[in-house]
N, C-alpha and C positions, 0 to 999 in steps of 0.2 A: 103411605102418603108423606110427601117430603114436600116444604115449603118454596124449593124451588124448580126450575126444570133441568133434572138429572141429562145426563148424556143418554145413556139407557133407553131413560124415555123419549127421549128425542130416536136413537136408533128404532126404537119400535115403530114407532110412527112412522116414520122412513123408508124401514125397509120390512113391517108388517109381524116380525118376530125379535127376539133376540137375538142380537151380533154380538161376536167377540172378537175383540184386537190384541192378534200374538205380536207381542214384543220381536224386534228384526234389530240384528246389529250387522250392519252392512260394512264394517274396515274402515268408512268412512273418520275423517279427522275433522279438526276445530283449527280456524283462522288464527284462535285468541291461544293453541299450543304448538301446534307444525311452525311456528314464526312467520304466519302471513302478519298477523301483527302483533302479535305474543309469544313467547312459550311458557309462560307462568302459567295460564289456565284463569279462573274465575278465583275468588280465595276459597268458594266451599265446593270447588267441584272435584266430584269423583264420579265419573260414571257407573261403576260397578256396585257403588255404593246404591244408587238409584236404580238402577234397575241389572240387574242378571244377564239377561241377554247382553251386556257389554263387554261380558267373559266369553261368550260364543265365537269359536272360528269356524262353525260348520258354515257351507254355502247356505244363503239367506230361504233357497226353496228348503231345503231341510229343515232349516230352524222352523218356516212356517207348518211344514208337514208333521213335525215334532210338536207343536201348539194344538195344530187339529188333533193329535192323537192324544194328547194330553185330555183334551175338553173332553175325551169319550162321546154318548151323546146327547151331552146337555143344547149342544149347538149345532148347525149348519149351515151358517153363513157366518163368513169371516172377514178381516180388515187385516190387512197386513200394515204393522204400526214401526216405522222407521226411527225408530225414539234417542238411541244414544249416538251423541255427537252432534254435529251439524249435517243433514244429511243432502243438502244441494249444496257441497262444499267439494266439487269435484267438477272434472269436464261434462258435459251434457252426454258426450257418448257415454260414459262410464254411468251415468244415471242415468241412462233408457238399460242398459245391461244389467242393471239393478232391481228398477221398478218392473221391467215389461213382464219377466216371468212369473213375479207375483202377481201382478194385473190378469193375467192369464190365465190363472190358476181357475180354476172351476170354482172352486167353494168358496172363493175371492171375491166380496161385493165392493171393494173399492181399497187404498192404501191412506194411512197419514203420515204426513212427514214432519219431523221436529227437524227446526232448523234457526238460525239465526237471520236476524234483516237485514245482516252485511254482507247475506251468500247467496245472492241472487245475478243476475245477468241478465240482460234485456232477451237471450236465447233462452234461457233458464224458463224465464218468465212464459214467452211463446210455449216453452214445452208444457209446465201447468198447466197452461189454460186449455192446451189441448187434451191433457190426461183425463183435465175435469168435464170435457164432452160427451166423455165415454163411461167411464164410472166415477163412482165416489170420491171427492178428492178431498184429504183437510190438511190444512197447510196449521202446523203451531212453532207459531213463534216463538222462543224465549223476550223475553219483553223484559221481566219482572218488577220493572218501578219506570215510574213516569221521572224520578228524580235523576237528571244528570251528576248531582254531587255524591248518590247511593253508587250508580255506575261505574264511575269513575272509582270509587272507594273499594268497590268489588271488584274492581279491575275485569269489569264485561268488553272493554274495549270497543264497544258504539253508544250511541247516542239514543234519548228517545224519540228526537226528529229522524232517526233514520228508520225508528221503530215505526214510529209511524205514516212515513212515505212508504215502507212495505207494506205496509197495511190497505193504506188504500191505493196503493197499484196493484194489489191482488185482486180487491175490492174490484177496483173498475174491469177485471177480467172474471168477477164472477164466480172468485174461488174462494170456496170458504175458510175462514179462517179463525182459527185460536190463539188467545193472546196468554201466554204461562205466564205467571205474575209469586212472588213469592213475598209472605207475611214475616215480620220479624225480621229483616235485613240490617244490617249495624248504622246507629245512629237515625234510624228513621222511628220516627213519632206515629204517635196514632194518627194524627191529621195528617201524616203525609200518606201513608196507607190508605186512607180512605179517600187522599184526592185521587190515588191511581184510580181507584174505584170510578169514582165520578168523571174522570178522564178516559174511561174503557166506556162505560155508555155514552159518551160523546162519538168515538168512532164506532165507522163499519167492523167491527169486530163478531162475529157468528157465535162464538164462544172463547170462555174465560175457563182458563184451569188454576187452578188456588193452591198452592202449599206451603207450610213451616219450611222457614229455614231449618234445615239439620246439622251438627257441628260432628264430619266425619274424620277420622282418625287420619294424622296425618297432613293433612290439608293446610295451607294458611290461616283459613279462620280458625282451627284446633290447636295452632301452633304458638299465632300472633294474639288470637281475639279470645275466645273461650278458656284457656289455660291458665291464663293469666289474668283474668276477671276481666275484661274491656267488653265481654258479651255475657250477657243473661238471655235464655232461651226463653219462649213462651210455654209455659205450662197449658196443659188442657182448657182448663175455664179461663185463664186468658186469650187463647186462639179462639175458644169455641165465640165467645163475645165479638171479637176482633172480628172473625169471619162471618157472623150475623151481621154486622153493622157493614162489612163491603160487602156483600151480597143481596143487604136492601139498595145499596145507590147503583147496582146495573141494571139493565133494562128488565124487564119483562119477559123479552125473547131471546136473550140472551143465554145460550147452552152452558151448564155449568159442567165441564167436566170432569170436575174435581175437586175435591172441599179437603183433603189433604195427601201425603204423602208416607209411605212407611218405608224401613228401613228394621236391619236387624244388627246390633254388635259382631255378628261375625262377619257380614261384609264393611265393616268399618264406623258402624253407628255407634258414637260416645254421647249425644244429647238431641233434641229430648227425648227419655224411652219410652215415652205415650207413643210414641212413631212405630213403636215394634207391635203394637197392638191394633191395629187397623179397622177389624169391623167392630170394638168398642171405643172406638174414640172418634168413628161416623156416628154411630148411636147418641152417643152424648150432645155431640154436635148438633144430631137432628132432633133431637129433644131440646135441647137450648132454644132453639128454633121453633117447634113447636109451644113450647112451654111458657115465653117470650112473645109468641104471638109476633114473630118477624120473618118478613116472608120476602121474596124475590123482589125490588122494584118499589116496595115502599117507600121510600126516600128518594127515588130518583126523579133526576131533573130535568119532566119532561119537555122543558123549554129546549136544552141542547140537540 
């Protein structure tokens, strides 16, 4: 029993059993590195850092066939999860040549895509909304702060008005959607963290995915920010608190699919190493929460 509503649980309900979503790295690139308006990157990004599949060159049906054979048979229904990169950051034909053959796939009850709100297209748009007729579709956004001056600092290279005109023009088409949001970003306070909170239960948002910032090897934040003292990480019991108190001001219904992120030092993780430990530092979490007596939605404003 967890205090709020897991993704999990939400898939059960859904689709009647347990699903799993294999990791997919499709070649796909990012506007903020190929120079559509960057090549620097974000300062903490490393994708391989974050998830494995960003090291994959097999064709994306293989990676997925590789996930199902991995699961053995804990499972049999799947989500093909499009995660590293931006993944509607290509022409439309090159993502229908992408998506369709996973969509297809038999043991396939729907795809997510992680993607950015500045890699959309009014054609783009039309193709979601029709993907989302047919099967399951969840659109996650990188979002991570409602703060323009965080963004800018992180060098995300958009806005969070643009974060949120994608939001609800997905919205008015129906497609559900998740908003990534990340704790512990340089220079942000605890009140500015928990207004993103209170500004995610304001919009049509479907679900909220939540993680520590991690300071990976290499990277600008590890170079400029972390090495030379200008960032302090959040330790355990400060994230576990931090993330109790934005997780009461979302909604209710609101999907959590995530309450943090791990990483391991061999793919590049130098802070924080609670992140290497994953299913004890959910546990702590979800004891803080229990233990605390703070539960989903408590605090939220249901005037918005």
């Amino acid at each position: 029993m967890v205090n709020y509503r897991s993704y999990s649980q939400y898939l059960k309900e859904r689709f009647g059993r347990s699903v799993l979503k294999v990791p997919l790295h499709a070649g796909f690139s990012c506007p903020n590195i190929d120079g559509a308006k960057s090549t620097g990157g974000c300062i903490y990004c490393d994708n391989v850092a974050f998830s494995p599949a960003a090291a994959s060159k097999q064709p994306v049906l293989k990676q997925l066939e590789a996930g199902i054979t991995r699961s053995g048979k804990r499972f049999d229904l799947f989500i093909g999860y499009f995660q590293t990169y931006s993944n509607t950051h290509a022409p439309l034909n090159r993502l229908k040549a992408v998506y369709e053959p996973i969509i297809a796939h038999p043991k396939v009850v729907g795809i997510a895509i992680g993607t950015r709100p500045d890699c959309f297209s009014e054609e783009i748009y039309r193709y979601l909304s029709e993907i989302s007729q047919r099967t399951y579709l969840s659109i996650e956004l990188g979002m991570q702060t409602i703060h323009n001056s965080t963004l800018r600092l992180i060098n995300r290279g958009h806005s969070f008005e643009e974060s949120k005109c994608s939001i609800e023009q997905l919205n008015r088409l129906g497609i559900e959607t998740v908003a990534h949001v990340m704790l512990g970003l340089p220079n942000e306070t605890r009140a500015m963290m928990l207004q993103t909170a209170s500004a995610l239960a304001a919009l049509p948002v479907h679900g909220v995915k939540i993680h520590q910032l991690m300071v990976i090897n290499r990277t600008v934040l590890h170079k400029q920010w972390y090495s030379i003292g200008r960032l302090t990480v959040l330790e355990l019991p400060q994230y576990a608190e931090l993330l109790a108190e934005f997780v009461s001001r979302l909604r209710p219904d609101q999907v959590i699919h995530r309450i943090m992120a791990d990483s391991q030092p061999a793919r590049g993780l130098i802070a924080p190493l609670w992140s290497t430990e994953k299913q004890h530092s959910i546990q702590f979490i979800q004891r803080y929460l229990l233990q605390n007596k703070i539960y989903q939605g408590m605090r939220c404003d249901k005037k918005k």
